[in-house]
DOTOR-842584 format. One record per residue: residue number from 1; x, y, z of N, C-alpha, C, O, CB in turn. Coordinates in Angstrom, 1 decimal, padded with zeros to 4 digits. Glycine has a CB too. Layout:
BEGIN
{r NUM,{X,Y,Z},{X,Y,Z},{X,Y,Z},{X,Y,Z},{X,Y,Z}}
...
This chain:
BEGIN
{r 1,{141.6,131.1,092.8},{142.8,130.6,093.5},{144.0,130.6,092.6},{144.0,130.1,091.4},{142.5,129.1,094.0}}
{r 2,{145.0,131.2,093.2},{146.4,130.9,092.4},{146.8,129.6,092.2},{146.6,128.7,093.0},{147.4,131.4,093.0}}
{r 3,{147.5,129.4,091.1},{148.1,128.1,090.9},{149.6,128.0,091.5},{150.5,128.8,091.7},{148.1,127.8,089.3}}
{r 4,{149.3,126.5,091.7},{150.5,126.3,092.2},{151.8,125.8,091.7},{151.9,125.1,090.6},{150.3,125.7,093.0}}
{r 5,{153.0,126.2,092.6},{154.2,126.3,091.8},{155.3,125.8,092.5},{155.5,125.8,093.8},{154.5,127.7,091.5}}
{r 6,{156.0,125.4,091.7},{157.2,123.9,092.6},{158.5,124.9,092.7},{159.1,125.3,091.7},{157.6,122.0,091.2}}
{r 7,{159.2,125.5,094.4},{160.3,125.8,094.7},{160.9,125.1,095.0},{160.6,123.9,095.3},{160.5,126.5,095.2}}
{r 8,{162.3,125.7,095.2},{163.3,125.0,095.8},{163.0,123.9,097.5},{162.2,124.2,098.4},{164.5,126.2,095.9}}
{r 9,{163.9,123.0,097.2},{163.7,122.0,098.2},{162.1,121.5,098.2},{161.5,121.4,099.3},{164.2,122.6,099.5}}
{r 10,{161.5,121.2,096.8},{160.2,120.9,097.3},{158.7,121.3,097.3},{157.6,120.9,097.0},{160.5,121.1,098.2}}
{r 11,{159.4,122.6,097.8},{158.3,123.5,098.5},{157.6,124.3,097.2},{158.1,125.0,096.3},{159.1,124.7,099.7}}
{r 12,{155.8,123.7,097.6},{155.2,123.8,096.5},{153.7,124.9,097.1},{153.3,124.7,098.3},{155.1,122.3,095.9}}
{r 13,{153.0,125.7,096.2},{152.4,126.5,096.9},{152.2,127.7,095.9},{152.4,127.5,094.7},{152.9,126.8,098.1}}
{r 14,{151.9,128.6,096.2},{152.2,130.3,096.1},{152.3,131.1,097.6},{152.2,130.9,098.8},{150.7,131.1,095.2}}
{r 15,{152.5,132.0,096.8},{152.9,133.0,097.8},{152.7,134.2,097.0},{153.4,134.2,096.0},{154.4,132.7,098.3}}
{r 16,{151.9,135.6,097.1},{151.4,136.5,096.8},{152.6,137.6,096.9},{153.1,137.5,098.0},{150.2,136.7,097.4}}
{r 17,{153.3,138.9,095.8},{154.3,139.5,096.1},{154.7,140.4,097.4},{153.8,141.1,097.9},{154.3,140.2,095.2}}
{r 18,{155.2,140.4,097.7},{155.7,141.4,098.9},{155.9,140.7,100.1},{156.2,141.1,101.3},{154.7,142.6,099.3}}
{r 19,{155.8,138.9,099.4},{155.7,137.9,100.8},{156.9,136.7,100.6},{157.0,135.6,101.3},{153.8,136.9,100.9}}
{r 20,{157.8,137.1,099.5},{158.5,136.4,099.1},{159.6,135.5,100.1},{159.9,134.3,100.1},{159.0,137.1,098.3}}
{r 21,{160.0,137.0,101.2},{160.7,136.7,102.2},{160.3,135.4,102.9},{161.2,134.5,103.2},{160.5,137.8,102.8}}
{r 22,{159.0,135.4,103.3},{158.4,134.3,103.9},{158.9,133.0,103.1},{159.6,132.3,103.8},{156.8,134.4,103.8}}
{r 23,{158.5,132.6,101.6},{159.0,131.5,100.9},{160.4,131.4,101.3},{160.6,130.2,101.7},{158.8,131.7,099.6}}
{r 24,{161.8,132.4,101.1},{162.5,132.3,101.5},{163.0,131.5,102.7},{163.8,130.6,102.6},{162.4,133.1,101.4}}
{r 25,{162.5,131.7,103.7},{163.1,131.2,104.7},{162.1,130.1,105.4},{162.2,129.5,106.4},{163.5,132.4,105.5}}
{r 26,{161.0,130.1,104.5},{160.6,128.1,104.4},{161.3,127.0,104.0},{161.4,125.9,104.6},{159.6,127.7,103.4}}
{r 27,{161.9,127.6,102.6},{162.8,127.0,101.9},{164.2,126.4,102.6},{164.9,125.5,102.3},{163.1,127.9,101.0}}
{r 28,{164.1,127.5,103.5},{165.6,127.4,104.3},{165.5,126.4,105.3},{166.4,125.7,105.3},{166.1,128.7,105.0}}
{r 29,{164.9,126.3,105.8},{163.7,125.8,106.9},{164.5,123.9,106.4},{165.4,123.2,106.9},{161.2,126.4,106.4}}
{r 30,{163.6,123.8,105.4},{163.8,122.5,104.7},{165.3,122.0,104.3},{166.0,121.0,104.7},{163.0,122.6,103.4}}
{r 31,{165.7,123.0,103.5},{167.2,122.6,103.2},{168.3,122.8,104.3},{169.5,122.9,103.9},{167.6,123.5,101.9}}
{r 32,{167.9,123.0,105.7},{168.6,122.7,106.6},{168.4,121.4,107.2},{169.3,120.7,107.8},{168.5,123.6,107.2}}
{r 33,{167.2,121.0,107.2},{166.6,120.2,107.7},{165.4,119.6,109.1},{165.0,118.6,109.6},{167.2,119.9,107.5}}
{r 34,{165.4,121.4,109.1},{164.9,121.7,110.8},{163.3,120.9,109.8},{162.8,120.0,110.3},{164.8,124.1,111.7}}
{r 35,{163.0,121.3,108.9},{161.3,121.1,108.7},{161.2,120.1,107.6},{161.9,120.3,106.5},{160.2,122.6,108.3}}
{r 36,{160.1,118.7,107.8},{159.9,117.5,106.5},{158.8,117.4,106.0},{158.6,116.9,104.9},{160.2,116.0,106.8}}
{r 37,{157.8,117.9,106.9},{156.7,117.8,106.6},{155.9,119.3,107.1},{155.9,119.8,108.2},{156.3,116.5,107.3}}
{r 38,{155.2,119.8,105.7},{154.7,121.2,107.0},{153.8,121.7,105.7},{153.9,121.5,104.5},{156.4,122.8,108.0}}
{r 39,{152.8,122.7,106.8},{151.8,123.5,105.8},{152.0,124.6,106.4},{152.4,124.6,107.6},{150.1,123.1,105.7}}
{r 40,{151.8,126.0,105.4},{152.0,126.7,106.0},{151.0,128.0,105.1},{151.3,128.4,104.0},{153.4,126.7,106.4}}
{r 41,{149.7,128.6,106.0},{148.8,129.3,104.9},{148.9,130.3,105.8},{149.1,130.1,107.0},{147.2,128.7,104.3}}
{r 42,{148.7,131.6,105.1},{148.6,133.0,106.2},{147.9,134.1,105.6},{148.4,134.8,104.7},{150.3,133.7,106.7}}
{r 43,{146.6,134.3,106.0},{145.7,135.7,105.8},{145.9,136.7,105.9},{146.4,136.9,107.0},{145.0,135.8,106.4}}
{r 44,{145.8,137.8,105.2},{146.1,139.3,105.7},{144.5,139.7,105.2},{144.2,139.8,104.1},{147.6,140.2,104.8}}
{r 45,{143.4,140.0,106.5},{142.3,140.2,106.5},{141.7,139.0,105.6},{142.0,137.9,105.8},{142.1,141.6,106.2}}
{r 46,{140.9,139.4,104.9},{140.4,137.7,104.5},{141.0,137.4,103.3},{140.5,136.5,102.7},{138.7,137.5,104.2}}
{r 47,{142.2,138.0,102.7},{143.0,137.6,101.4},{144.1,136.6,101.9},{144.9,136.7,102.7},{143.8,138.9,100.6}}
{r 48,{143.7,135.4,101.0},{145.0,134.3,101.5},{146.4,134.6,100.6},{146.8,134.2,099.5},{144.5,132.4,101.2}}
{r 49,{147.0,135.4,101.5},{148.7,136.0,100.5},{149.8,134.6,100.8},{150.7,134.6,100.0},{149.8,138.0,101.4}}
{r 50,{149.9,133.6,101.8},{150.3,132.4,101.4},{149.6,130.9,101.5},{148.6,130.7,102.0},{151.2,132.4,102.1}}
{r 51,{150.4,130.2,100.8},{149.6,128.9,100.7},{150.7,127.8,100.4},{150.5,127.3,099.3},{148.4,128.9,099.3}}
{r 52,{152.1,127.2,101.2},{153.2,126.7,101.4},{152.9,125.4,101.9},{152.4,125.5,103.0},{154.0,127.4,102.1}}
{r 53,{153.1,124.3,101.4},{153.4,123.0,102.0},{154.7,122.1,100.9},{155.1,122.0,099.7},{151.7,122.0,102.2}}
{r 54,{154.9,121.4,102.1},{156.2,120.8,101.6},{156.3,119.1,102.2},{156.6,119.2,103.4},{157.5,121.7,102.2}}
{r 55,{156.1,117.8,101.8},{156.4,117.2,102.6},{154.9,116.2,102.4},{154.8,115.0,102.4},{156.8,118.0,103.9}}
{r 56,{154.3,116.8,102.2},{152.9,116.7,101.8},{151.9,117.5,101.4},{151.9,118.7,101.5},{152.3,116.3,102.4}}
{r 57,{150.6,116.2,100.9},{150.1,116.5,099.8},{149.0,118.2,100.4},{148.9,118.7,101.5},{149.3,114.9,099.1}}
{r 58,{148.6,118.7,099.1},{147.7,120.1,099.6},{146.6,119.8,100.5},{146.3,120.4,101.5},{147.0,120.8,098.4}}
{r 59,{146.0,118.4,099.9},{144.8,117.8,101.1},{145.2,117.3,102.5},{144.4,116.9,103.3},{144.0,116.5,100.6}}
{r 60,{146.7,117.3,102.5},{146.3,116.6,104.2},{146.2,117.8,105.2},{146.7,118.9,105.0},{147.9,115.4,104.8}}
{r 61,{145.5,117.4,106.2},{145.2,118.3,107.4},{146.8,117.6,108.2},{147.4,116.6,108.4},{143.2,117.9,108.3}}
{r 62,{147.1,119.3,108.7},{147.7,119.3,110.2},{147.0,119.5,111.0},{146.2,120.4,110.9},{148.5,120.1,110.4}}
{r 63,{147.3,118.6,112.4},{146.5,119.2,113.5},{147.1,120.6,114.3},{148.3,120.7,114.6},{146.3,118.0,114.5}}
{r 64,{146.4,121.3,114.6},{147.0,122.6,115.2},{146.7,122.7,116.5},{145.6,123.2,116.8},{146.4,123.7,114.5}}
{r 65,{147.6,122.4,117.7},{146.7,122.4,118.6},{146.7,124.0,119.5},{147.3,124.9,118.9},{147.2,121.1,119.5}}
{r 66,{145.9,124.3,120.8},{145.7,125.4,121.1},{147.1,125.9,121.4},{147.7,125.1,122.1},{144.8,125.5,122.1}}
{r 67,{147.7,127.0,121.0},{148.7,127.4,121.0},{148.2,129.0,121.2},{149.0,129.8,120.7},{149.6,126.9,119.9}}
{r 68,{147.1,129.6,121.7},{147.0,131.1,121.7},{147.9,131.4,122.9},{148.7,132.3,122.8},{145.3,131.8,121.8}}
{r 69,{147.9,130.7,124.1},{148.6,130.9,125.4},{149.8,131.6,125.0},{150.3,132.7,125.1},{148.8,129.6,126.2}}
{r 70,{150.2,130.0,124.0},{152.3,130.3,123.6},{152.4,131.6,123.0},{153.3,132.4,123.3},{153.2,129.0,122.1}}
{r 71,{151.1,131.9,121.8},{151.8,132.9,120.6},{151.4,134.5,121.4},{151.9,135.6,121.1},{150.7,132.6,118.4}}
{r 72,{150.5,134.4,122.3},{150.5,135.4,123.4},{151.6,135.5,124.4},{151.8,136.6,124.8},{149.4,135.3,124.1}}
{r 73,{152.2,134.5,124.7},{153.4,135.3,125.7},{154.7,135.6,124.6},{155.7,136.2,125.0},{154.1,134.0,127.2}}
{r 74,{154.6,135.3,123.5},{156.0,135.5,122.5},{155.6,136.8,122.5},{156.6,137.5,122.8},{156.2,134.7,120.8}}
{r 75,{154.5,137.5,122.2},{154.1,138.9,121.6},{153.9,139.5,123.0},{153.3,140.5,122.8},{152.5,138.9,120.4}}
{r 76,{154.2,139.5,124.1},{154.3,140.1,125.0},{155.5,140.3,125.6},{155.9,141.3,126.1},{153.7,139.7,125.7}}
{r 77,{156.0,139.4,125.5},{157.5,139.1,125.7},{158.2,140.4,124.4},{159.0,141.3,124.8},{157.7,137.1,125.2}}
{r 78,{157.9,140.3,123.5},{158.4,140.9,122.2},{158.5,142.8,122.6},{159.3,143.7,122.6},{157.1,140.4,120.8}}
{r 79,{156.6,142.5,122.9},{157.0,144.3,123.3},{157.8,144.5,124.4},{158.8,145.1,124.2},{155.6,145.4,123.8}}
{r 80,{157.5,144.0,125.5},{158.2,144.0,126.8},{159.9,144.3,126.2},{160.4,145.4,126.3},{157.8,142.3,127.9}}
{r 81,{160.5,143.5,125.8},{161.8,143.7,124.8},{162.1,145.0,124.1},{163.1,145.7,124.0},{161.5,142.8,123.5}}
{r 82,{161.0,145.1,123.8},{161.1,146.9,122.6},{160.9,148.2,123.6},{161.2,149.3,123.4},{159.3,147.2,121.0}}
{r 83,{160.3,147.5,125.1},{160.0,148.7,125.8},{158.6,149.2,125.6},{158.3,150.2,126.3},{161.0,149.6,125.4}}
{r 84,{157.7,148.8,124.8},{156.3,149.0,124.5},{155.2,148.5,125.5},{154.0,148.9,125.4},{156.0,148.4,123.3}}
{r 85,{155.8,147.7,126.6},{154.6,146.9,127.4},{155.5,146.6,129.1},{154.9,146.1,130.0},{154.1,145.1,126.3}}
């Protein structure tokens, strides 16, 4: 496991290279003040390339509720947009 590292506004974690962008605009996220509390971990196949929370601690759980419906009509919506669907 990577160690973790204290950014701006907070925001403490890693984040693996080529994913910086992502930290980026977490950061932003906060120092605007849209986000106070948030986790944020993301897989690419079974390598965890982020591991972001801010607001709290690494042990607390967020609840996640079923959201496949929502993140399926965004990505349909998206191609439909590009002309792909």
């Amino acid at each position: 496991m990577e160690s973790d590292k204290t950014f701006n506004q907070g925001v403490k974690g890693y984040v693996k290279p080529g994913f910086e962008h992502v930290l980026s605009k977490y950061e932003e996220l906060f120092a605007q003040g849209h986000d106070k509390r948030s986790q944020l971990v993301v897989y690419v196949g079974s390598e965890k390339v982020i591991d972001l929370y801010g607001g709290v601690s690494r042990d607390n759980v967020t609840n996640f509720y079923s959201n496949g419906k929502t993140v399926g009509a965004i990505v349909l919506a998206t191609l439909h947009d590009k002309g792909l669907f």
